[in-house]
N, C-alpha and C positions, 0 to 999 in steps of 0.2 A: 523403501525409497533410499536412495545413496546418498552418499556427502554432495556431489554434485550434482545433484538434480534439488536437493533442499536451498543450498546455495543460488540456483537459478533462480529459486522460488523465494529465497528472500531481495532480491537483489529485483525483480518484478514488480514487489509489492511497492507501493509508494508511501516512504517514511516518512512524516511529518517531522518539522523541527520548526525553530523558534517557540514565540509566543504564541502558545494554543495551537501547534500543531499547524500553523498557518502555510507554511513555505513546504515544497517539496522541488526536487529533482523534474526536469520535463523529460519522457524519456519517448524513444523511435526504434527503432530496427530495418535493417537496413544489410548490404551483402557484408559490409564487415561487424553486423551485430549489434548489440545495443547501444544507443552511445545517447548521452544528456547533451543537451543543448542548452539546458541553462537552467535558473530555477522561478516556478512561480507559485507567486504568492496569491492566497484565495482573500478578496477584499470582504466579502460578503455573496450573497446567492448570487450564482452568474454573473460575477465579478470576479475576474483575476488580471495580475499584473505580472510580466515577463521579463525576466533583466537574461538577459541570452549572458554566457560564458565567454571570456574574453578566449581569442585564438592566436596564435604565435602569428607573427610576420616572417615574411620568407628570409629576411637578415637574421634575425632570431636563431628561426629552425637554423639558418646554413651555420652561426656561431655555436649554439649547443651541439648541432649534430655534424660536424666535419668529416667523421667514417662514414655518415650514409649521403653524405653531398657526395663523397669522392665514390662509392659503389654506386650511387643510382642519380647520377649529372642530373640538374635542370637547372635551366634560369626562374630568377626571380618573377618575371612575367608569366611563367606556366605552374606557379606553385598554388596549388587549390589544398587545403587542409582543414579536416574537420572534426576537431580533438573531442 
């Protein structure tokens, strides 16, 4: 098995963290790949609680990214992002 394929395979697995292991990553796949949408926490048996990941606003993106506003133009109104 290669370096990249072990990495796929950790990076799958769902890591607990905090106290007891409680909180993980929520993770999907999708055309551009895995992405976390936020992390939940397990309260007890079929109980969990979801705090979704904050996402940039379109002022944000255009102020950090000013080379990709100027190569790929949109307005503020057509900016859908989902980090």
């Amino acid at each position: 098995m290669d370096l990249a394929t072990l990495l796929l395979l950790a990076a799958l697995d769902p890591v607990g963290f905090g106290t007891g292991g409680r909180f993980q990553l929520e993770h999907s796949k999708d055309d551009f790949g895995m992405r976390s949408h936020g992390i939940v926490e397990r309260l007890g048996p079929n109980r969990t609680k979801f705090y979704p990941l904050p996402q940039s606003t379109a002022g944000k993106y255009m102020q950090l990214r000013p080379e990709d506003v100027r190569i790929n133009r949109f307005t503020p109104d057509h900016y859908e992002r989902q980090e």
